[in-house]
C-alpha positions as CSV (number, residue, x, y, z in Angstrom):
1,X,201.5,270.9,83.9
2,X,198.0,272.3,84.6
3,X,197.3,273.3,88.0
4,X,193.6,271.2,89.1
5,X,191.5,273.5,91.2
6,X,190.8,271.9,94.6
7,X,187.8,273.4,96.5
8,X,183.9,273.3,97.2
9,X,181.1,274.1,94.2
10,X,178.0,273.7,93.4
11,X,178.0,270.0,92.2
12,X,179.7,269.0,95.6
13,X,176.9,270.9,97.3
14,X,174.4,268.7,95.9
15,X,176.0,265.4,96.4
16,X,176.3,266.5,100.3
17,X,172.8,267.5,100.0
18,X,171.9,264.1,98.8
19,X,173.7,261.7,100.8
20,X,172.0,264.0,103.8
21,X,168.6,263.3,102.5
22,X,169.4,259.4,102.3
23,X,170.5,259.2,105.8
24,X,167.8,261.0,106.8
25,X,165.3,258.6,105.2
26,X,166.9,255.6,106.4
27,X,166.9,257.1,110.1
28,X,163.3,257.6,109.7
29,X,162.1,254.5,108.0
30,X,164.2,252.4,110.4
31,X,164.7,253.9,113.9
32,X,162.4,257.3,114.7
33,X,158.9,255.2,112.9
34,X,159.7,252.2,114.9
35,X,159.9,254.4,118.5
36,X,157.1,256.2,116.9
37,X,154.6,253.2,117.1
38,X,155.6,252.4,120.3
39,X,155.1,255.8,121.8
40,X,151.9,255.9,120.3
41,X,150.7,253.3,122.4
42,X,147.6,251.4,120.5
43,X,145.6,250.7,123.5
44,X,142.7,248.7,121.3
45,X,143.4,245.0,122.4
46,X,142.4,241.6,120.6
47,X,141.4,238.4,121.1
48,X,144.3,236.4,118.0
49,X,142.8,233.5,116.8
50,X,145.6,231.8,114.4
51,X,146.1,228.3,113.3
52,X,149.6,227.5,112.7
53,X,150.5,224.0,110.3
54,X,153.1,221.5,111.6
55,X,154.1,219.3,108.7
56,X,155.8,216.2,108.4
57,X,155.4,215.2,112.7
58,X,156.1,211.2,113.2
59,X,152.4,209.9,114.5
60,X,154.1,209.2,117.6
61,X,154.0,212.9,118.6
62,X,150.7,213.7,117.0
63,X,149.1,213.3,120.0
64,X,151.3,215.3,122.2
65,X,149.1,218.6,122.2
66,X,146.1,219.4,123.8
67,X,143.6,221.4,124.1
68,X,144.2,223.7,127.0
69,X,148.5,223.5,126.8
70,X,150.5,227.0,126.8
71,X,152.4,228.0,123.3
72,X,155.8,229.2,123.9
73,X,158.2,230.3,120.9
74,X,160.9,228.0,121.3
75,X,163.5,230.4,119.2
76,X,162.5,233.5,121.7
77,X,160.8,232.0,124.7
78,X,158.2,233.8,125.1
79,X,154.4,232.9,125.5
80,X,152.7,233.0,122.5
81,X,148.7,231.8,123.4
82,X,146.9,228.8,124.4
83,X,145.7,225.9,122.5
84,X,142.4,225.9,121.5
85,X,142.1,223.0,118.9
86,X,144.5,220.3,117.2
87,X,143.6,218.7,114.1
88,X,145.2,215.9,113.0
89,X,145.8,215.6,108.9
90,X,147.7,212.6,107.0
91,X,150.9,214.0,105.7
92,X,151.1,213.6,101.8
93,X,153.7,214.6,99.0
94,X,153.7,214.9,95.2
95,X,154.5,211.5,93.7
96,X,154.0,210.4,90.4
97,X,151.9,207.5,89.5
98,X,153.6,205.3,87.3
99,X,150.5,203.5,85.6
100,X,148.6,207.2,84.3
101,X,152.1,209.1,84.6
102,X,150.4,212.0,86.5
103,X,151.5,213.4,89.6
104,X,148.9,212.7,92.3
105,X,148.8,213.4,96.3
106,X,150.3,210.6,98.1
107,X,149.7,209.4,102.0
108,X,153.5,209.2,103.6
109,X,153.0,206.0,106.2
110,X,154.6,207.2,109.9
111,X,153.8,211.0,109.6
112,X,151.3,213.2,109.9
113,X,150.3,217.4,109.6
114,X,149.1,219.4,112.3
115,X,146.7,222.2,112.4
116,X,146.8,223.8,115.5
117,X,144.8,226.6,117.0
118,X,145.7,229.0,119.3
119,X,144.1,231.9,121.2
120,X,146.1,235.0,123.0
121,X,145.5,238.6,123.6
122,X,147.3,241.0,120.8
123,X,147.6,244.9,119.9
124,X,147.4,246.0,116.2
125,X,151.3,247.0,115.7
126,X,151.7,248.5,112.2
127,X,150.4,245.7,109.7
128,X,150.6,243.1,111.9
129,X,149.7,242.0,115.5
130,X,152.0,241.7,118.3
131,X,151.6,239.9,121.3
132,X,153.8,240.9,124.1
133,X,156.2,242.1,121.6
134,X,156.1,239.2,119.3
135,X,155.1,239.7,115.5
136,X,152.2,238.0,114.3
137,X,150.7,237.9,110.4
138,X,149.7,235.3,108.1
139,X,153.0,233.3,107.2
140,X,154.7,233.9,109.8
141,X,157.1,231.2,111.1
142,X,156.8,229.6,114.2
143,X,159.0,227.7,116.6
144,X,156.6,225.9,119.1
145,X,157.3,224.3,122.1
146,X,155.2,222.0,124.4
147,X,155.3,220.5,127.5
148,X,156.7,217.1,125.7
149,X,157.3,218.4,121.8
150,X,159.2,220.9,119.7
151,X,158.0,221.7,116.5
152,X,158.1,224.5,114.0
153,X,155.1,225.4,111.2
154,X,153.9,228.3,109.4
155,X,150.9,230.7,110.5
156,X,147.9,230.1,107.9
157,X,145.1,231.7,108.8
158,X,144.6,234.5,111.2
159,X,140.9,235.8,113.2
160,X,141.0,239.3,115.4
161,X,138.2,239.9,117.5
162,X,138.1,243.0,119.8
């Protein structure tokens, strides 16, 4: 039987040195850049205008936000801006029409879409805007919460004015 030789070399060296350099990336890239941005401290401040799109709302709530009502995220509770504008939208869907057999944009009776604006102060975090913590961007989803309606929508168009 051949004795195996059991110790340290060159090729274990580099496999250490590796797996160092990986850990040390992900350490980087997930904890030190985050503490990083925040220890920076962006001080510039905006004014977010966002609209955010409810879909698919029975027309019994559609009138359940006004102008003027506090945002809260309803996953986090927190306060996420005012309401500036609603806009009120007919809810459609992709149907086909039998007679031309060609999909077309249909009107669903009962529900509608809403557009809703909202204004709140925000830093520049990174790529996105935060306000009081809370991640803003361009598709973002949103859990909203009104004095007498829930409803969750997607962020669709973003404005930041310093």
């Amino acid at each position: 039987m051949a004795k195996r030789k059991t110790g340290f070399n060159l090729m274990d060296a580099v496999i250490l040195v590796a797996i160092l350099a990986v850990v040390a990336l992900l350490l980087y890239v997930f904890v030190f850049s985050e503490s990083a941005s925040v220890q920076a401290g962006n001080t510039d401040s905006y004014t977010l205008t966002y609209v955010v799109e409810a879909t698919k709302i029975s027309e019994e709530f559609a009138d359940k936000i006004s102008i003027g009502d506090t945002v809260i995220d309803s996953a986090k509770k927190m306060r996420i801006g005012t309401v500036t504008a609603v806009e009120v939208k007919p809810y459609e869907h992709m149907a086909t029409n039998l007679h031309e057999g060609k999909l077309v944009l249909t009107p669903v009776d009962g529900y509608k879409n809403l557009e809703i604006t909202v204004q709140a102060d925000a830093v520049l975090d990174g790529i996105s805007y935060s306000i009081n913590g809370y991640e803003m961007y361009v598709g973002a989803k949103i859990f909203l919460s009104f004095g007498d309606m829930v409803c969750s929508g997607y962020c669709i168009s973003l404005d930041a004015a310093q």
